[in-house]
C-alpha positions in Angstrom: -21.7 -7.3 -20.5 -19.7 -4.9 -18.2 -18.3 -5.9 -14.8 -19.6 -4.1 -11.9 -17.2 -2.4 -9.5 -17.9 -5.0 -7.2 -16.4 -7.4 -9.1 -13.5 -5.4 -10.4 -12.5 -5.5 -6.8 -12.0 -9.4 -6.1 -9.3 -9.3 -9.0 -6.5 -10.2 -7.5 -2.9 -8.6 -9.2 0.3 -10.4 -8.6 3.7 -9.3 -9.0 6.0 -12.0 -8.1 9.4 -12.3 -7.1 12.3 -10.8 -9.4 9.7 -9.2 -11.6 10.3 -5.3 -11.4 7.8 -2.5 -12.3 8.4 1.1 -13.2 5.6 3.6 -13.4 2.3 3.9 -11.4 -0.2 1.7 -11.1 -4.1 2.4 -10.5 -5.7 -0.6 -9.7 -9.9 -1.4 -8.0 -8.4 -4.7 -7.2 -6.3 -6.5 -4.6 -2.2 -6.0 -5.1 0.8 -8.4 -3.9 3.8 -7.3 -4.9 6.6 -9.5 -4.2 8.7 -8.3 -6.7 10.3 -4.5 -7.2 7.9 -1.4 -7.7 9.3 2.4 -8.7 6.5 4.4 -8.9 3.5 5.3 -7.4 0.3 3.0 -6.1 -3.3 4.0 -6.0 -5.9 1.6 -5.1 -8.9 0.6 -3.8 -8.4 -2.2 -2.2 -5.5 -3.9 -0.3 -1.9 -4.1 -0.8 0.1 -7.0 0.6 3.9 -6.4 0.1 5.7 -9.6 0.7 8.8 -10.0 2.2 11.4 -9.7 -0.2 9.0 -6.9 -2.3 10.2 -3.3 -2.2 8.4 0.2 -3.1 10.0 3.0 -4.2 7.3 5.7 -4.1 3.8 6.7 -2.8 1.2 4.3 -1.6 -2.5 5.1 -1.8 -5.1 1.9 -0.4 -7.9 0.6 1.7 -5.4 -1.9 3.9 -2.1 -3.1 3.6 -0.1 -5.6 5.0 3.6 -5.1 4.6 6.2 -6.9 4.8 9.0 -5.8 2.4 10.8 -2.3 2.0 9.0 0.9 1.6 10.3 4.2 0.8 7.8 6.7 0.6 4.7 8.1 1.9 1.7 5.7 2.5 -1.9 6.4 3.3 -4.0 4.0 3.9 -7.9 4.3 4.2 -8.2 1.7 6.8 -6.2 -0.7 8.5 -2.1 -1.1 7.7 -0.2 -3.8 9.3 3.9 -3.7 9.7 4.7 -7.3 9.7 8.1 -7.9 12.0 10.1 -8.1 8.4 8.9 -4.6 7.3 11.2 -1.5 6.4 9.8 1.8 6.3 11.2 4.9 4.9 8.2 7.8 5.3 5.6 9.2 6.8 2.1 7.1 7.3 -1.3 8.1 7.2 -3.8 6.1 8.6 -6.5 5.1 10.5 -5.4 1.8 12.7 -2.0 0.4 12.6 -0.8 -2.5 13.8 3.5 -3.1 14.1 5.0 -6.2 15.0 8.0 -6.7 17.0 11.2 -6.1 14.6 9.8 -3.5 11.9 11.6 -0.9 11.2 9.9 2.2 10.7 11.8 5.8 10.3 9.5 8.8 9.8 6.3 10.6 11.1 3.0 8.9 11.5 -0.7 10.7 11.7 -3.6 8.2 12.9 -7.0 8.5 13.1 -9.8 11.0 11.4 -11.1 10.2 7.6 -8.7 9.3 5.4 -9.8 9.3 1.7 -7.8 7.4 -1.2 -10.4 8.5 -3.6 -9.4 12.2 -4.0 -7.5 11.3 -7.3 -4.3 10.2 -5.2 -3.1 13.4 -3.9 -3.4 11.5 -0.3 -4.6 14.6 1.6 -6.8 13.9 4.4 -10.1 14.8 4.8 
């Protein structure tokens, strides 16, 4: 029988600490990466970076909540939170953002309007 989309999405992916990845990953399911990622991320759900994860590359999602290193561009659909532990290296595209006291971020950011991740991950707004 095959899985509905719905269902793809409550899968939840984990890669944990001192596990490293490189290439893109494409993924309808829910991401936490506390481990080490070079490459790209396009999803359609929500990313949660933990503290000691780090990202080298472009994010694509529906919400994040980081709190690791970024270096890249992110877009997010939705909602993206920079926990007080969070490094960011690039520009942000979002809708809402939320930054704690202590982030770091060190780039450009453009809030608001329609943001689409499903354009096939070129992250253009819309």
């Amino acid at each position: 029988m095959a899985r509905s989309y719905e269902e793809e999405q409550n899968n939840l992916n984990i890669i944990g600490s001192g596990t490293s990845v490189n290439g893109d990953i494409v993924s309808n399911g829910d991401l936490r990466i506390d481990g080490s990622l070079t490459g790209n991320l396009n999803m359609k759900a929500k990313l949660v970076l933990g503290a000691p994860g780090k990202i080298l590359g472009e994010i694509y999602c529906k919400n994040s909540e980081i709190s690791g290193q970024v270096e890249g561009k992110i877009t997010v659909e939705e909602l993206l939170i920079l926990k007080s532990t969070a490094r960011i290296y690039g520009d942000i595209i979002t809708s809402k953002l939320s930054i704690e006291p202590g982030a770091i971020f060190t780039g450009s950011c453009n809030m608001g309007g329609n943001i689409r991740t499903d354009n096939g991950g070129d992250g253009s707004n819309e």
